[in-house]
N, C-alpha and C positions, 0 to 999 in steps of 0.2 A: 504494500500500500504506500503511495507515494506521501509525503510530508502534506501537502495542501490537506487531503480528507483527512490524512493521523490527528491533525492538529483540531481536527474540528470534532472526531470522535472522543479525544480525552475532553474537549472543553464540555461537551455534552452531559458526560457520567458524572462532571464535577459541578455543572450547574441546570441542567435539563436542556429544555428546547429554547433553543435562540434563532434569532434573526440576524447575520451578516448585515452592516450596513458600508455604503461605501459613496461617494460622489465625484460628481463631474463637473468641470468648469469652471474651478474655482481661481484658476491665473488667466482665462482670455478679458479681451478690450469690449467683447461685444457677448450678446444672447444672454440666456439663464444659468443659475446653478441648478442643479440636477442631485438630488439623495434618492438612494434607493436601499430600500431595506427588504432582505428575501428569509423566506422561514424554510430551508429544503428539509427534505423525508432524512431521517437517519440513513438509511441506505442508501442516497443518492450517491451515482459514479456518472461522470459526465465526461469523457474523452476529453482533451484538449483542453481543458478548465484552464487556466490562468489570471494574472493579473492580466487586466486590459490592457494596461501601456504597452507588452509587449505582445500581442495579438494584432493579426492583421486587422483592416475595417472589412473585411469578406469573412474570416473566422470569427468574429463576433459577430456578426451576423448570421452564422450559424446559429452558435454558442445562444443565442438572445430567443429564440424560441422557444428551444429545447427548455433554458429556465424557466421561462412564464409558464409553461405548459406541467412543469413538475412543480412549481414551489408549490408548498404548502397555504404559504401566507406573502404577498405581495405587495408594499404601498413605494409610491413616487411623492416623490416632496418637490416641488418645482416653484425657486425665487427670482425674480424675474431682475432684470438690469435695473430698472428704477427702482426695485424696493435694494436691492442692494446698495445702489448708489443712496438713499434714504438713511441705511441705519449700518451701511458699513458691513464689511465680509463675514465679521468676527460674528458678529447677530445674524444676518443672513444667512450662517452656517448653519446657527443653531436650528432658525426655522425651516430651514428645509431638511433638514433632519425629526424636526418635530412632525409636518408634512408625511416625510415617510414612514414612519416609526405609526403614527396613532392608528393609520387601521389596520397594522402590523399586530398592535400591543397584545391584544385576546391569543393570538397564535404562538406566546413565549413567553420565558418567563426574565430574561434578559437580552440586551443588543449588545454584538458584537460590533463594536466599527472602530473603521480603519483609523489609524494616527495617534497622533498626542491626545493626551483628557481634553473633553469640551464640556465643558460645566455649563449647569444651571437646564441640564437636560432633566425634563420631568418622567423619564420609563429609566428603572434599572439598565445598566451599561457599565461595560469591559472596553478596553479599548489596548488596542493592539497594533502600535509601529509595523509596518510595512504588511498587513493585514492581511492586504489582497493579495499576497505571495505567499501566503503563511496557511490562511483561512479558505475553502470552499466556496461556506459561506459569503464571506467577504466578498472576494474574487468574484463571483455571481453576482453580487449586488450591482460592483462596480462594471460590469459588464454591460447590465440591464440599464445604470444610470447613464454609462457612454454613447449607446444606441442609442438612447432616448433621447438623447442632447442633440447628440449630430443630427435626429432627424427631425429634430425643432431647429438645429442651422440650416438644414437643404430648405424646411420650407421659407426663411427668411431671406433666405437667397433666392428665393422665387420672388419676394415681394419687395426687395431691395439687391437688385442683379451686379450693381456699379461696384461693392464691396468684395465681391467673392466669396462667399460664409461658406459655400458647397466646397471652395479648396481649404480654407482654413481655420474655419468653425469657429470662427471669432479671436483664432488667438492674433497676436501682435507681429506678423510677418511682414517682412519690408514691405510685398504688395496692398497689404491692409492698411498699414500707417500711410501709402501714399495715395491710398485711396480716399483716405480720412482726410487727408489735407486737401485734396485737391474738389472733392466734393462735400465735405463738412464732414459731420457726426448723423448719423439717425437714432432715430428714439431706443433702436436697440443696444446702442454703444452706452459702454458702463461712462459715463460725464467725470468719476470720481479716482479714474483709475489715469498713471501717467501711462503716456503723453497726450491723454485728451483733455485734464483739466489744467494741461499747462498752455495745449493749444488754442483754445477756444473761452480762455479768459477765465469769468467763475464757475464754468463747469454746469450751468444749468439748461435745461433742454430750451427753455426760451428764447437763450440767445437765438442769433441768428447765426447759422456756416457761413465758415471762411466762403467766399467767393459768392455765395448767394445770390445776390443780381446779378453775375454775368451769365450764372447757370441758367435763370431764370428766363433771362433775355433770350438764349439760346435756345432754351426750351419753347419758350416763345415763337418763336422762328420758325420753327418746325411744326409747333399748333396749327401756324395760321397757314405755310404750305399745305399743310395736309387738308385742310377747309378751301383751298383754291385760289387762295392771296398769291401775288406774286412778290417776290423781297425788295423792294426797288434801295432801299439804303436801312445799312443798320448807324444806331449811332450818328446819324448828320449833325454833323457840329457848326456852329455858325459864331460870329463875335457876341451876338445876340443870344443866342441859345443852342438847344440839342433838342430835338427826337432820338426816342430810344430804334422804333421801326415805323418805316415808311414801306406801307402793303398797298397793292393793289388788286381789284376784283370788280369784275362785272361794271365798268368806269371810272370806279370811285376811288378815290386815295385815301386811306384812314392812316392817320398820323398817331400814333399809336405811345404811349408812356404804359412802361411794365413796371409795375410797383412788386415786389417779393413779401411774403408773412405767414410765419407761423402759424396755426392754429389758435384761433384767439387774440387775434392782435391786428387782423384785419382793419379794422378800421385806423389803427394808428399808420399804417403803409397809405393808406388812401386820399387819411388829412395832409400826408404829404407833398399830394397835387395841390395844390392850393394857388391866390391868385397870381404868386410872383410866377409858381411854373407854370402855372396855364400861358401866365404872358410870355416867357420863353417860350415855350412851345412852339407857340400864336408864329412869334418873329423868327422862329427858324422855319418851322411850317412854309410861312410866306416865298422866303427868301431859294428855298426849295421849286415852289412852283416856278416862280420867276427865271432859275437855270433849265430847268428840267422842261417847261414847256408844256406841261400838263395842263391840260383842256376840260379834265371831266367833275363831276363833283368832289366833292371834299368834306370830312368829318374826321371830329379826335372822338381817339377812343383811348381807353385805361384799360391794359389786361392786366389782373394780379393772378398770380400766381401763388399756387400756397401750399404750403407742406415740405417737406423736406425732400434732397434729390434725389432721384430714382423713385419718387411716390407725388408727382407735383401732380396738382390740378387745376384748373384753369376757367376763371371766370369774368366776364367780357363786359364793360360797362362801355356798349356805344354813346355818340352825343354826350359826351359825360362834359363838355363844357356849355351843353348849353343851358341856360337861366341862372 
């Protein structure tokens, strides 16, 4: 019998039935933590059992059925980026162990989990340095918590593509820190962890990202092509003023100001048209038609744009100068 089960069969005779506990997540920049706590059969023998670290992502993917389908007793503890950024790792830990542990607790009568003592846990617990190399138990837990995470990253990589979570699940990989810079943070990114709350000032999701208007603009660009605008100038600067896009469609030239905002804050993006820049506008607007030779009507519009990049949306205030 290999050391993983021996270690879990003496721990049995000497305190009964336990649950392995083990988690995921707890050094990436981005996504949740992950605890999982598993109750297996006394006789459980599972091929290939290991700590996760060293398992491919195709053998735990095996390995991750075959658990769920034998444990005894099964719970996920899941703390998401904001509540960690809230109350800090150290508490985050606990609750997600709390998470996984309570509808664990009727199936043992102690948890085994992985690492140093984490105090101020309400169920009986043991705890055991390098666990998941030592423990069954364990090792299955963290197994069950790894799959679980990576495939709450693929889907956040479905809903935020620009980061790449599907190659690096949140953690801090050159590609990901220059992804973070070059298109801000999303709501997924932990705000409290370096280098994002060194990047991005105090660290609170209401900032605005780094570059946010230009992305916006750009995003912009590509809205109004895709509705049948054609781009005639982005950016016209004049002594007088700027348009951010000058679109045409079906005669008409819409002179266009893209405002960027948050979630909530919309209206403060909007007060920022106001009447100094409507009059800029007005005088690059002019000074535009007067080169350009343009014959057909003409209107200003305001697009704001809102949400964070890779999730913008887009809402259109034609005529928005006039009365």
């Amino acid at each position: 019998m290999s050391e993983i089960f021996a270690y879990d069969t003496g721990f049995r005779a000497l305190r009964g039935p336990f649950a392995g506990v083990d988690e995921a997540g707890r050094g990436p920049l981005a996504g949740p933590l992950v605890a999982c706590a598993v109750v297996l059969p006394a006789d459980f023998v599972l091929p290939g059992l290991a700590d996760s670290k060293v398992l491919s992502d195709s053998r735990r993917r095996v390995l991750a059925p075959a658990i769920r389908e034998n444990a005894t007793a099964l719970g996920t503890g899941v703390v998401s980026a904001g509540e960690i950024d809230r109350m800090g790792m150290a508490m985050a830990l606990k609750l997600a162990f709390h998470r996984a542990m309570d509808p664990v607790a009727p199936a043992c009568a102690v948890f085994l989990v992985d690492g140093n003592p984490v105090s101020g846990l309400s169920h009986p617990c043991a705890f055991l340095v390098k666990g998941d190399s030592k423990s069954a138990s364990v090792a299955a837990a963290g197994v069950v918590a790894k799959v679980t995470r990576d495939d709450m990253l693929l889907k956040l990589h479905e809903k935020y593509p620009l980061y790449g979570f599907s190659g690096h699940k949140g953690y801090g990989s050159a590609a990901h820190i220059d992804a973070i810079r070059r298109y801000g943070p999303c709501p997924e990114h932990r705000m409290s962890f370096a280098p994002l709350k060194f990047e991005t000032g105090d660290g609170l999701f209401h900032d605005t990202p780094p570059n946010a208007g230009r992305l916006a603009e750009e995003f912009a660009a590509d809205w109004l092509q895709g509705r049948g605008f054609s781009i005639r100038e982005r950016n016209w600067r004049t002594r007088n003023g700027e348009v951010d896009i000058i679109a045409v469609r079906d005669g008409t030239a819409a002179f266009i100001e893209v405002k960027h905002a948050l979630k909530g804050s919309e209206h403060l993006a909007l007060a920022k048209v106001d009447n100094l820049r409507r009059r800029r506008i007005t005088a690059a607007s002019s000074e535009w038609l007067s080169v350009s030779g343009f014959r057909g009507d003409c209107r200003f519009d305001v697009l704001l744009v809102t949400g964070y990049p890779g999730t913008f949306a887009v809402e259109v205030y034609e005529n928005a100068f006039q009365g």
